[in-house]
N, C-alpha and C positions, 0 to 999 in steps of 0.2 A: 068562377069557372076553374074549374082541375087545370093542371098543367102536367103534360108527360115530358123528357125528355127520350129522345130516339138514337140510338148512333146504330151506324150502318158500316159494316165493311166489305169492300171489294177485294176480293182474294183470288186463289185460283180457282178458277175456270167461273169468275163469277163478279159476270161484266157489269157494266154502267146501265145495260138496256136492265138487269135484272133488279139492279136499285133502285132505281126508279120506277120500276112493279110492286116491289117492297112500300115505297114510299107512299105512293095512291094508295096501297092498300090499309095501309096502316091509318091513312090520314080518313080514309073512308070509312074504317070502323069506329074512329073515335069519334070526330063531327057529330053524328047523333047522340052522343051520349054525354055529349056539352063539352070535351075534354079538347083543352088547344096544344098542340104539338108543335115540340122544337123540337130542329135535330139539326149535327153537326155536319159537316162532311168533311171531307180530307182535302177538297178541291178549290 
């Protein structure tokens, strides 16, 4: 299985609700395509 690593940042004007959009989406495109995601967070 592939592995990606993801890091995400929260900045301005660019909340925790948006991350967390980010992060379904990301984890949504890669699932089918066999790849398993890490990613770090600051929190």
């Amino acid at each position: 299985m592939r592995s990606i690593l993801v890091t995400l940042a929260v900045g301005n004007r660019t909340g925790s609700e948006l991350l967390a959009l980010f992060e379904r989406v990301i984890v949504a495109s890669a699932t089918p395509r066999g790849c398993s995601i890490h990613h770090l967070s600051a929190d």
